[in-house]
Every structure is written in C-alpha cells, then in structure tokens.
C-alpha positions in Angstrom: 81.0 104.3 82.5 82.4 104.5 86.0 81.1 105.6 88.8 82.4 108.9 89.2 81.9 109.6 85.1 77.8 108.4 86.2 77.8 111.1 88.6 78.8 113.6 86.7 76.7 112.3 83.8 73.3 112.5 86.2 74.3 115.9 87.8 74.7 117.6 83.9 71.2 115.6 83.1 69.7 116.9 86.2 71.0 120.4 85.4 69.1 120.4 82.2 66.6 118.1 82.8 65.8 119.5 86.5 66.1 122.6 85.9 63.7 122.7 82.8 61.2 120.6 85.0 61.5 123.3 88.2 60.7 125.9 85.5 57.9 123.8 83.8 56.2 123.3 86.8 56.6 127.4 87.8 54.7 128.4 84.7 52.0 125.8 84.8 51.0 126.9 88.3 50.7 130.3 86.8 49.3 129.8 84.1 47.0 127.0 85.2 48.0 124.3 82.6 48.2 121.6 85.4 51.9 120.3 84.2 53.2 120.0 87.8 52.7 116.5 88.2 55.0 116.0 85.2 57.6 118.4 86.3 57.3 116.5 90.0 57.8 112.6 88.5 60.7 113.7 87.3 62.2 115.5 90.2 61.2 112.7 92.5 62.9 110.2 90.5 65.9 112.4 90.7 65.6 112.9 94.1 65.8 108.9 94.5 68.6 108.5 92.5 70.6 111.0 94.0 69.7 109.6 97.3 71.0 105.7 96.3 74.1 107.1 94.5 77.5 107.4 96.8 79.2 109.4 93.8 77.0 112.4 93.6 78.9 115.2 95.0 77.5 118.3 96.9 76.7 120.2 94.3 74.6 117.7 92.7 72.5 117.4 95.9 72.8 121.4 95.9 70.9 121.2 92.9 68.5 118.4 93.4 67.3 120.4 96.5 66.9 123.7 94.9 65.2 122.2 91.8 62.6 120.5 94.2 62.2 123.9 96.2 61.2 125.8 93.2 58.5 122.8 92.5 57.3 123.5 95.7 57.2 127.2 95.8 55.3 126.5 92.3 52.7 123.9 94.0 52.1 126.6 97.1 53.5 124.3 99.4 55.9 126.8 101.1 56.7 124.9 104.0 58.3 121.7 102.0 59.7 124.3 99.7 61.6 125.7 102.9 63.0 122.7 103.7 63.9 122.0 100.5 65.7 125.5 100.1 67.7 125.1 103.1 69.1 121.8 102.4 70.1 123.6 99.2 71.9 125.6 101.0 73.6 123.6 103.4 75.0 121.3 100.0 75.9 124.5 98.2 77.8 126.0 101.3 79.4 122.5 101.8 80.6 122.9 98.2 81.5 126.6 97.4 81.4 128.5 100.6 78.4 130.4 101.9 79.3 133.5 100.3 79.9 132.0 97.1 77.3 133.0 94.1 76.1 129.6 93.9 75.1 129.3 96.9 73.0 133.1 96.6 70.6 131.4 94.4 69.1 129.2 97.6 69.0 132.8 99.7 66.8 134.4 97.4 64.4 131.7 96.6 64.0 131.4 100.5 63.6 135.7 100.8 61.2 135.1 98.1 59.0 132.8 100.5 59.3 135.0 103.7 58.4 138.1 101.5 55.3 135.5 100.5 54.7 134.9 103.6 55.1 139.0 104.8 57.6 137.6 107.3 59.8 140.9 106.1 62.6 141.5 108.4 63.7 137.8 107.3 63.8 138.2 103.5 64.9 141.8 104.1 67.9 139.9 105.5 68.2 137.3 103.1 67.9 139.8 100.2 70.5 142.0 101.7 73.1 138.5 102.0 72.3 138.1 98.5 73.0 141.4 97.0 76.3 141.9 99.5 77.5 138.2 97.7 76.9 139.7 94.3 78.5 143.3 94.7 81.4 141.2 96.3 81.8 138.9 93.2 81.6 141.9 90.7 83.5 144.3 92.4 86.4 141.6 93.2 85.9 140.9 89.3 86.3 144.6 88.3 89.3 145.2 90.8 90.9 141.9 89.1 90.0 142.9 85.3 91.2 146.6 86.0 94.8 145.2 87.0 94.6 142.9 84.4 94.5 145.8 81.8 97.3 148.1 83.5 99.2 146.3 82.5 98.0 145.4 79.1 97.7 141.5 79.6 94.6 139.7 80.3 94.6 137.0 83.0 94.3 134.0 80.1 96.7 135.2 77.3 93.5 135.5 75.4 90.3 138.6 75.4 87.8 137.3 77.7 84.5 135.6 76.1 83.0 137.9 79.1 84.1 140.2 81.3 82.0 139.1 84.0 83.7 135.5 84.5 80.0 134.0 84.3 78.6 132.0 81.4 75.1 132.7 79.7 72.8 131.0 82.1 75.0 132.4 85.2 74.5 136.2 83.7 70.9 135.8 83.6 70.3 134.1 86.7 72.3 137.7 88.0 69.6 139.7 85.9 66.7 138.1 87.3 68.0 137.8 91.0 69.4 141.4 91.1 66.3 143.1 88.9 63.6 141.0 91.5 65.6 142.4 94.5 65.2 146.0 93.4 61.4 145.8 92.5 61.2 144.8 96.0 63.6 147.5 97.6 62.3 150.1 94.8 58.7 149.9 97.2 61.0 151.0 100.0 63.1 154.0 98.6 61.9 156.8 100.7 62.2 155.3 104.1 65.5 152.7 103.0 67.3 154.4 100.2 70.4 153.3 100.3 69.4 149.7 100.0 68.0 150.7 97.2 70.9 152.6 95.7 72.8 149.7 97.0 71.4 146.9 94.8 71.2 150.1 91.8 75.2 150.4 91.7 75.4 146.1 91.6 73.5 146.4 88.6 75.7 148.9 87.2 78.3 146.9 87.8 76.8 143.4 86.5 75.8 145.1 83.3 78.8 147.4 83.0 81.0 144.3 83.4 78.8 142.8 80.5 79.9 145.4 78.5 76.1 146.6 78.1 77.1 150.5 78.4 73.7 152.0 78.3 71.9 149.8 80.6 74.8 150.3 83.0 74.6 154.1 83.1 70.5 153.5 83.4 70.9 152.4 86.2 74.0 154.3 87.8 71.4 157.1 87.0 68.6 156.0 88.8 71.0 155.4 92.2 72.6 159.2 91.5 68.6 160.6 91.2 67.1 158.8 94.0 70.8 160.1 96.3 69.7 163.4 95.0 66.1 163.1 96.0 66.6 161.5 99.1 69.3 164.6 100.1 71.6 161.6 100.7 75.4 163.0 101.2 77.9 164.5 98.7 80.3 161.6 99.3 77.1 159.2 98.2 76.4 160.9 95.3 80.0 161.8 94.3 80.6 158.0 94.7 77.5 157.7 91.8 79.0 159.9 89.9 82.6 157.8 89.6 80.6 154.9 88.3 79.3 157.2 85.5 82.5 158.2 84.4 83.8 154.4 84.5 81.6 154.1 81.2 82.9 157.5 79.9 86.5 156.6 80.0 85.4 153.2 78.7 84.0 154.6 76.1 87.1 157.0 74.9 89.7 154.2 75.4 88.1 151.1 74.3 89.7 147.7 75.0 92.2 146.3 71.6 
C-alpha cells in the first residue's frame, strides 16, 4: 500500500473508528458506564499516528481534532475540548473553506461549550455562523435543483439518490445541528424572533429538500405562527407563506 493509499486508508478507519469512539465516550459520560477511557486509547493512538504521518491531509487532522474535542466535551474538560475544536477548525477551513458545511460542524460543537459555559453572546454568534452556512448550502442547492428541472434535465443525466446533495450520515448530522440550534433559539422567541424563524425556514428547507413533505410544512408553519404572534411584518410572513406553497406545487406536479 503506498503512502498516499495509507492515508486515505487511516482517515476512512478514523472516520468510523473515531467517530464511533467520540460517540461511545459521549454516552458513557451520560449514562455513567465509565467507557471513556476506551473511547480515549483509541483517539490518542490516532492522534499519534496522525501526528508521525506526512500523507494525512487536512481533513484527516480536521477530523482527528474534532473527534478528540467531542471526547473532551464528554470528559467535562472544556478547556482541552476548546482547543481541540479550534484546531478542527483551522484544518477544516484549510481544506473546504470556512463557510463550507464541513467546517460548521467545529462551530457548533464550540457554541455548544460557550452556551455550557453561559458565555452567550459567543455561541449566539457561533450558532448564527452555523445556521447562515447551512441556509447558504440549501438555498444554493434549491436555486441549482430548481434550474435543473426547468429545463427537464437533472445535473447527472440520472434522478438524484437525494435532493439535498448530502449522503445519510451528512443529512443527519444537518438534523441534529439545525434541531439543537432551534431548541436553543426556541427559549429566545419573544425577544429574538427572527432568529428563530430564521433557523425554522432552514429546516424547511433541509427537510423539503429531503423530500420529507410534512415535516417540511411543520415547520414552515411554526416560523409563519410565531411571525404572526410576534406582529412581525407582512413581507416576513408573506415570505412564510411562499415556502408553504413550494410543497403545494410540489405536490400537484410531482417530479417523473
């Protein structure tokens, strides 16, 4: 196996392997089972290899990093965690761009800490990043999709597996980043709605994208009520109210 083949080779094992030991170690420390230590041999030996390897690329370290922050977050041990986080960060920027979806995952782990730590105006701003990279993404997605079917084509000769250009683990990364961000705004409605309504109408468009019409117009609902409630203005709500009919006409002229 070459070098470059290795690297690849350790960055999918790490992927898996990582990732299930970040998660292990998360629901031990809730539930108490005391399997951090495994989850943290692992990730240290990762973190070594990675380290001695000249082939592994920036998102390899992206990954590394991010695995080892949520082992820290998990063991209480915020500081490290930080660091951890925003080395995470810096790899994923280096690799896809700072406003790039992969890179959003590092933000909210690190708004998830500063929340923690009721440092709010700093995870208000990180959770804000996150949900502006993740309306960008879908919306550019919808824009490109919508073309696509004007003119009766799709972009691969072929019906898309998904229409959200994401693979299974991708999507539900979305679900859990976009539904935690607003159960946090959802506390702050009255006095910052349309943050609120602003991470609402991404989920409508994640789901609508998935082609998951009823959760879609839940939540295009729930943004449309709380515009309502909150007297926001009639451009706001009529705004709503052309994501609602996105799901009608969807629904009358089905894709062949």
């Amino acid at each position: 196996m070459s070098a470059a083949d290795s690297a690849a080779h350790f960055h999918a094992l790490l992927q898996f392997r990582g990732g299930a030991a970040a998660r292990t170690a998360a629901a031990a420390a809730a539930a108490g089972l005391g399997q951090i230590v495994q989850a943290e041999e692992y990730l240290s030996q990762a973190q070594w290899t990675v380290l001695k390897s000249t082939e592994c690329r920036y998102a390899t370290h992206s990954l590394l990093h991010r695995n080892l922050g949520l082992l820290y977050i998990a063991k209480e041990n915020y500081e490290e965690a930080r660091y951890h986080l925003a080395n995470d960060i810096y790899f994923a920027s280096c690799a896809f761009g700072t406003e790039d979806i992969r890179t959003s995952g590092g933000y909210f782990h690190l708004a998830n800490i500063f929340h923690g730590l009721k440092k709010l105006d700093l995870a208000d701003t990180l959770y804000t990043k996150v949900s502006e990279i993740w309306s960008k993404y879908l919306n550019d997605r919808y824009q490109v999709l919508s073309q696509a079917r004007i003119q009766q084509i799709d972009l691969l000769g072929k019906r898309f597996e998904t229409d959200t250009g994401l693979d299974e683990a991708q999507e539900a990364e979305a679900i859990q980043i976009m539904t935690s961000i607003w159960n946090i705004r959802e506390s702050t409605s009255n006095t910052a709605p349309q943050k609120t309504i602003f991470v609402l109408k991404t989920l409508f468009m994640l789901y609508y994208l998935m082609m998951n019409s009823s959760k879609a117009q839940e939540y295009a609902m729930r943004a449309f009520n709380l515009a309502k409630e909150q007297h926001l203005s009639v451009h706001e709500q009529n705004t709503i109210e052309e994501l609602l009919s996105l799901i009608s006409a969807e629904e009358a002229h089905p894709i062949t």
